[in-house]
N, C-alpha and C positions, 0 to 999 in steps of 0.2 A: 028524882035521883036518890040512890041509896050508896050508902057507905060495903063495902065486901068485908068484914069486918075480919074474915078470917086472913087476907092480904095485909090490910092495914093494921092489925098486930104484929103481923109476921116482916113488915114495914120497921116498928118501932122496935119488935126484939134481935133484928139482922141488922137495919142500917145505923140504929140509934142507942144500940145496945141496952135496951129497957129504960132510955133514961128518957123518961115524959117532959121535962122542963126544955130538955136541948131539942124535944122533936118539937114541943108548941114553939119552942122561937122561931126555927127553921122556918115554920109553916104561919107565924105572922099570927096565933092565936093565945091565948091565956091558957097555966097549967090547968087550971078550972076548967074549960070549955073540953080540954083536951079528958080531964078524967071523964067527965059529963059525956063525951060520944064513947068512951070504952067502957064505963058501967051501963049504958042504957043501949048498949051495943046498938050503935050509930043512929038510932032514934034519935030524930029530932036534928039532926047535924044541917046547919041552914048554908043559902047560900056563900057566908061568908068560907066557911069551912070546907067546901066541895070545890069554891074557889079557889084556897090553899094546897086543895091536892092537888087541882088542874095548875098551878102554880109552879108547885116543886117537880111535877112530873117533867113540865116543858122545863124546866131550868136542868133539870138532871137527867134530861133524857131517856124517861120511862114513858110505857105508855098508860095514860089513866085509866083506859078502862079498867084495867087490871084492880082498880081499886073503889070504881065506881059504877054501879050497874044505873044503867039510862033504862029507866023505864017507858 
């Protein structure tokens, strides 16, 4: 599984208004872990993290694929 990287920006500048700290709480991860998958654009982003999207997706009623390619 890969991160869509171009979604999940457009994730944090729409719904979270650029603010990294209030999107890593949401999503249950560290601002760390959070810069870590947008500087290495989504490289590396482990299950914990792909869990957090299929998380907030089912709680907010998106759908994940949108943010997550299933390879």
């Amino acid at each position: 599984m890969e991160i869509n990287m171009e979604a999940f920006v457009n994730l944090l500048e729409k719904r979270f208004n650029n603010n990294q700290s209030k999107m890593a709480r949401i999503l249950g991860i560290s601002k760390y872990q959070l810069n870590m998958i947008i500087n290495n654009k989504g490289k590396g982003a482990g299950k914990k993290i792909i869990g957090a999207i299929i998380k907030y997706c089912d709680v907010n009623e998106e759908d994940f694929h949108k943010y997550i390619f299933l390879k």
